[in-house]
KEZA-37491 format. One record per residue: residue number from 1; residue in three letters; x, y, z of N, C-alpha, C, CB in turn. Coordinates in steps of 0.1 Angstrom, whole numbers, always signed. Glycine has a CB too. Example, Ala and Ser with C-alpha at 12.3 -4.5 7.8 and 13.67 -1.06 7.14 Angstrom:
BEGIN
(node 1,ALA,(+132,-57,+78),(+123,-45,+78),(+132,-33,+78),(+113,-45,+90))
(node 2,SER,(+128,-22,+71),(+137,-11,+71),(+129,+0,+79),(+141,-6,+57))
//
This chain:
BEGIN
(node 1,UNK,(+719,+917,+524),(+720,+924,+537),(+711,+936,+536),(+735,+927,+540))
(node 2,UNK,(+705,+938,+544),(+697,+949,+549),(+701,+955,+562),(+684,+945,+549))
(node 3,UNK,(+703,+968,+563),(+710,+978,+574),(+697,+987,+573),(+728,+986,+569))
(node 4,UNK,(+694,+990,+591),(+681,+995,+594),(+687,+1008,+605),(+669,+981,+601))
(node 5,UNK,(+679,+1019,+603),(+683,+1030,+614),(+673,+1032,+616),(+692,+1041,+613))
(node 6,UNK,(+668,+1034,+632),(+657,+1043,+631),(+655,+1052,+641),(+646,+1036,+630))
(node 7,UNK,(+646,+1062,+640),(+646,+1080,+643),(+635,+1080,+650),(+646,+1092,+630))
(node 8,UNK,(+635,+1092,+653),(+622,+1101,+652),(+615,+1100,+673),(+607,+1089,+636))
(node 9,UNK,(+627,+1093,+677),(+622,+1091,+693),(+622,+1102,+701),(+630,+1081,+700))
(node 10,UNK,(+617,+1102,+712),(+618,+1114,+719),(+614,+1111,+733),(+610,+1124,+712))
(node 11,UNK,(+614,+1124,+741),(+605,+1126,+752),(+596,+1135,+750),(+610,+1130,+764))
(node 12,UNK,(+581,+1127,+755),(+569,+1130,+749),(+560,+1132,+758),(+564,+1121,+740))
(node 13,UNK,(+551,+1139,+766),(+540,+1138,+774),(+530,+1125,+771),(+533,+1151,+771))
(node 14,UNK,(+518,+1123,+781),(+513,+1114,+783),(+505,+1118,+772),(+509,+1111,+796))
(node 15,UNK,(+502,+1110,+760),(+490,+1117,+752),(+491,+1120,+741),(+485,+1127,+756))
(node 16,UNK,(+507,+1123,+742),(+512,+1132,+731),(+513,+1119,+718),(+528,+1140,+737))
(node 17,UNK,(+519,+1130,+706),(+521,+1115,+695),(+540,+1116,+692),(+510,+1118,+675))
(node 18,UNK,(+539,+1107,+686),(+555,+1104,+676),(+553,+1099,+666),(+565,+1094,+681))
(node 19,UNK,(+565,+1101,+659),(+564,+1095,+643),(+576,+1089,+641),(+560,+1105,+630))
(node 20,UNK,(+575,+1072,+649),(+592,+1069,+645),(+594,+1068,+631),(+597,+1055,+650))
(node 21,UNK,(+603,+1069,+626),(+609,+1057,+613),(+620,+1052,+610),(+608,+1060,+601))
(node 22,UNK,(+625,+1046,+601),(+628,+1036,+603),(+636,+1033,+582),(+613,+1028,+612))
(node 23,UNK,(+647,+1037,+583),(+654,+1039,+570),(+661,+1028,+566),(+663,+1050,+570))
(node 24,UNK,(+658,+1020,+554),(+668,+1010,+552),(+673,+1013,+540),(+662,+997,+551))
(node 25,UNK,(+690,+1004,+539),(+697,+1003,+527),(+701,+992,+527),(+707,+1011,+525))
(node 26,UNK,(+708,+991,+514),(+716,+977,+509),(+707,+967,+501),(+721,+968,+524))
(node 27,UNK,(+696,+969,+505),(+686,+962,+496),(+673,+966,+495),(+685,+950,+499))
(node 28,UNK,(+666,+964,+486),(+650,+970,+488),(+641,+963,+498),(+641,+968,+473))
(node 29,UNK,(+636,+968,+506),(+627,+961,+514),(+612,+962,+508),(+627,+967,+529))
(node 30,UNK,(+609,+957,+500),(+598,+954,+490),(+592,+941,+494),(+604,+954,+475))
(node 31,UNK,(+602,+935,+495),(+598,+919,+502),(+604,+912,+510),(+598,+909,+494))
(node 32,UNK,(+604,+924,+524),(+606,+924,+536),(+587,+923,+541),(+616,+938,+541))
(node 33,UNK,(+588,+918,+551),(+577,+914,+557),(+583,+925,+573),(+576,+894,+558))
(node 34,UNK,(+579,+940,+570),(+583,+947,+583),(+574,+947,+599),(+581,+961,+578))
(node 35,UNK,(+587,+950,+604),(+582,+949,+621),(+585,+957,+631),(+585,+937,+628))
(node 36,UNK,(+581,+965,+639),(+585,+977,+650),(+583,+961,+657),(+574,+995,+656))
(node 37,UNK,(+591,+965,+672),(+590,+955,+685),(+595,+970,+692),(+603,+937,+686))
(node 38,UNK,(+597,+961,+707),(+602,+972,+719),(+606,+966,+729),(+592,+980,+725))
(node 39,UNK,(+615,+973,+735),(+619,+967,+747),(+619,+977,+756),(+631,+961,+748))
(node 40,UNK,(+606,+976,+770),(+608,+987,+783),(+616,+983,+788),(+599,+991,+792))
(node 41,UNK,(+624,+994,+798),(+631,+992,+808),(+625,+976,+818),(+630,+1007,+817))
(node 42,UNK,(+633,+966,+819),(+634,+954,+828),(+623,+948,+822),(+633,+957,+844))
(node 43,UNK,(+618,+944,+808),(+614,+938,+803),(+623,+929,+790),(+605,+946,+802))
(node 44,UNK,(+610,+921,+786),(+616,+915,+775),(+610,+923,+759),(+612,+898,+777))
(node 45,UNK,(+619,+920,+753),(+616,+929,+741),(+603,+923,+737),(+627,+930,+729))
(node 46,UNK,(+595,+930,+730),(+581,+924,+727),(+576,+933,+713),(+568,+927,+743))
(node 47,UNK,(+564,+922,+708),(+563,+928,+694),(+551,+938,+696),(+561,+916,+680))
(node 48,UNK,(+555,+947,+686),(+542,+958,+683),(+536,+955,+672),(+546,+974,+681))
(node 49,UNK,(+540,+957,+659),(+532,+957,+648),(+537,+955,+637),(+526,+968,+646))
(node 50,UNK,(+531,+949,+627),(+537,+942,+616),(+530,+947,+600),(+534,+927,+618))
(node 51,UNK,(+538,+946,+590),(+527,+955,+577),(+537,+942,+566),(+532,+982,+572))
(node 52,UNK,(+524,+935,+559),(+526,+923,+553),(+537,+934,+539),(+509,+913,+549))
(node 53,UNK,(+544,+920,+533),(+555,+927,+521),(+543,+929,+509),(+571,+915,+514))
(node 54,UNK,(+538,+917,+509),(+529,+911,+497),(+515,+918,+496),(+527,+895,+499))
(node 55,UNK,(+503,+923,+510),(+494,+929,+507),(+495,+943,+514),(+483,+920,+510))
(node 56,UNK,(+508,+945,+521),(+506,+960,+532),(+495,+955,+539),(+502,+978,+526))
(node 57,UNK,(+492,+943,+544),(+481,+942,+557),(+489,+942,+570),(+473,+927,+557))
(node 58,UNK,(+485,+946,+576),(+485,+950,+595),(+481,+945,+609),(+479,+959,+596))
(node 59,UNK,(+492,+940,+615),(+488,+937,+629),(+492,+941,+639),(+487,+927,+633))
(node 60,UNK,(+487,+942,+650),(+495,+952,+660),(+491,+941,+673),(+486,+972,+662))
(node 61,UNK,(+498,+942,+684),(+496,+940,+699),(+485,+947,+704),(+507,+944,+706))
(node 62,UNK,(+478,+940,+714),(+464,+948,+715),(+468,+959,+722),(+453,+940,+723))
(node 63,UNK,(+478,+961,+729),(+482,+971,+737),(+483,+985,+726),(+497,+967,+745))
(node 64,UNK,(+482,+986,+717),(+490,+997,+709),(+479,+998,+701),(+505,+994,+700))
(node 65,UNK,(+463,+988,+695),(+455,+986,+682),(+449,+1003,+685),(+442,+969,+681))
(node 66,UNK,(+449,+1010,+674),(+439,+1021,+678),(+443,+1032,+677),(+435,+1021,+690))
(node 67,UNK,(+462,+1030,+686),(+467,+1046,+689),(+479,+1043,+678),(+472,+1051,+707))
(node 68,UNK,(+487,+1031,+674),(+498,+1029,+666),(+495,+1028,+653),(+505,+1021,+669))
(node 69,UNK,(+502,+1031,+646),(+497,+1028,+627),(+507,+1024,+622),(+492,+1041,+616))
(node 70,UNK,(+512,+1014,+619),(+522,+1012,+610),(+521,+1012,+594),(+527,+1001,+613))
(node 71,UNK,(+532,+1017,+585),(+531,+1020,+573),(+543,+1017,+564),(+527,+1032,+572))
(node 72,UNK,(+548,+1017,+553),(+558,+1017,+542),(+557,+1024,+530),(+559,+1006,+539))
(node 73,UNK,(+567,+1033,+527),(+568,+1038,+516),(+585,+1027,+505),(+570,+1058,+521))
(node 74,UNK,(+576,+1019,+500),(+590,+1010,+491),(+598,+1021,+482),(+583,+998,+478))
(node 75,UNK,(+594,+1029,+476),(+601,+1038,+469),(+607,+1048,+479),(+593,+1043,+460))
(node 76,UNK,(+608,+1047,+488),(+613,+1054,+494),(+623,+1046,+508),(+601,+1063,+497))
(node 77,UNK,(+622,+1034,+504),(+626,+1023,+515),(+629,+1027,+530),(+638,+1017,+511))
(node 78,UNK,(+618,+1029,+536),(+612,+1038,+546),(+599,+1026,+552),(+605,+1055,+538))
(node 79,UNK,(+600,+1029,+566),(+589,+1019,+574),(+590,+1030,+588),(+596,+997,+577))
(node 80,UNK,(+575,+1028,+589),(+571,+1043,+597),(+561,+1035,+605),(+563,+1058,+586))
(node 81,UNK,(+560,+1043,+620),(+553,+1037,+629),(+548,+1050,+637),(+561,+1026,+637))
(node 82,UNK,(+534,+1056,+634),(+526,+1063,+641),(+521,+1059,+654),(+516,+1065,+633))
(node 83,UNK,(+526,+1067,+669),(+526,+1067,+677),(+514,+1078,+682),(+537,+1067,+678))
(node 84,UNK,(+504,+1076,+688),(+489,+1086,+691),(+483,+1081,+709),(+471,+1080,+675))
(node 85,UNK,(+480,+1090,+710),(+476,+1087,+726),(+487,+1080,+736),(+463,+1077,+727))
(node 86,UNK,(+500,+1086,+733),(+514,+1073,+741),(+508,+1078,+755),(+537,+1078,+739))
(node 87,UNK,(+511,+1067,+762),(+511,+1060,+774),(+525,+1063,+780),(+509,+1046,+772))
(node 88,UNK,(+523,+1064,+794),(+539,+1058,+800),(+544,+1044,+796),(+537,+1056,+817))
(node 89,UNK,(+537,+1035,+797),(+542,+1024,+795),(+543,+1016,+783),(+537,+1018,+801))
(node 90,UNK,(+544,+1028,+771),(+545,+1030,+757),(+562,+1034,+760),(+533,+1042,+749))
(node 91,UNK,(+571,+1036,+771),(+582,+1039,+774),(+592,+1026,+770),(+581,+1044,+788))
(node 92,UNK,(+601,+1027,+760),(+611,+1020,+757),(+618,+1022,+745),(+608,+1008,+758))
(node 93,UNK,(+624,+1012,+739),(+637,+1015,+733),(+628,+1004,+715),(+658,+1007,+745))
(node 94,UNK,(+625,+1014,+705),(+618,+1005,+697),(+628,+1000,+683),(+602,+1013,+693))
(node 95,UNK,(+624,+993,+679),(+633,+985,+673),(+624,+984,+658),(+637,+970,+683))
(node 96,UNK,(+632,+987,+651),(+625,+983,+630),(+635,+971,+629),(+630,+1000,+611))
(node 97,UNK,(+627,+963,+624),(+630,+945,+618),(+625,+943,+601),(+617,+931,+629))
(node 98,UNK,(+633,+935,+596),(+630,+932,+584),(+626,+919,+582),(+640,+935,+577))
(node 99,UNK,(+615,+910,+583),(+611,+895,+582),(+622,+891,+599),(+618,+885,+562))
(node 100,UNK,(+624,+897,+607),(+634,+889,+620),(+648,+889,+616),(+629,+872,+623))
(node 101,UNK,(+653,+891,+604),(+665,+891,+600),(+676,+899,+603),(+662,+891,+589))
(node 102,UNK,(+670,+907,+604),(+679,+924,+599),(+669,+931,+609),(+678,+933,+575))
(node 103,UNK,(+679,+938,+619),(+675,+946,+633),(+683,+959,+630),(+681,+939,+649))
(node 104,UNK,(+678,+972,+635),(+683,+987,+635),(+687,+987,+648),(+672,+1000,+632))
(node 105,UNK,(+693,+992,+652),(+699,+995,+667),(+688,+1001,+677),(+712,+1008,+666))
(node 106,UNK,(+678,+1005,+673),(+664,+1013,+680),(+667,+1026,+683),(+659,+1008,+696))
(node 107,UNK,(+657,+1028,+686),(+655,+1049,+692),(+647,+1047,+701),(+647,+1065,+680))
(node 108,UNK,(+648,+1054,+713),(+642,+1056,+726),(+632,+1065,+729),(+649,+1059,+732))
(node 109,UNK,(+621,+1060,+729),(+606,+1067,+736),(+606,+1070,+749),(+592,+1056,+736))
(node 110,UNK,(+604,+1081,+756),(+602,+1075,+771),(+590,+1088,+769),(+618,+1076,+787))
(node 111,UNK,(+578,+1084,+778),(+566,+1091,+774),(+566,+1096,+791),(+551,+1081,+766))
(node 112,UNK,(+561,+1107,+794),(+562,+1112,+807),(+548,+1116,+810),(+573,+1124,+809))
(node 113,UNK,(+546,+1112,+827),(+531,+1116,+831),(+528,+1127,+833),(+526,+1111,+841))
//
């Protein structure tokens, strides 16, 4: 079992940055295959960005490529998601995943114009 919390949300100006993250226990996420997703208001949750277990390679939604960075510190069992140039519609409730398995409860972005 893996138990995920994650932080770092806020209210942010249009532009502004964040630095979610995203703390796990119970097991090492070493060979977790990590994932931020999101869910705006009256949408469906949708994925942002992924950081492989095996090479730390990276993919993001095109909506986010550029301004979001995702990262992992294993020794520190920590999964972090650099937020740069937010948008309004960067507004929702984001979510740390372990391989789809194991979900954190989320922390809430709302980015203001």
């Amino acid at each position: 079992q893996v138990q995920l919390v994650e932080s770092g949300g806020g209210l942010v100006q249009a532009g502004g940055s964040l630095r979610l993250s995203c703390a796990a226990s119970g097991r090492s996420i070493s060979m977790y295959t990590m994932k931020w997703f999101r869910r705006a208001p009256g949408k469906e949750r949708e994925f942002v960005a992924y950081i492989n277990w095996r090479d730390d390679s990276t993919g993001y939604t095109d909506s986010v490529k550029g301004r979001f960075t995702i990262s992992r510190d294993n020794a520190k069992n920590m999964v972090y998601l650099d937020m740069n140039s937010l948008k309004v519609d960067d507004t929702a409730v984001y979510y740390c995943a372990a391989d789809n398995n194991y979900w954190g409860p989320g922390t809430h972005v709302t980015v203001s114009s």
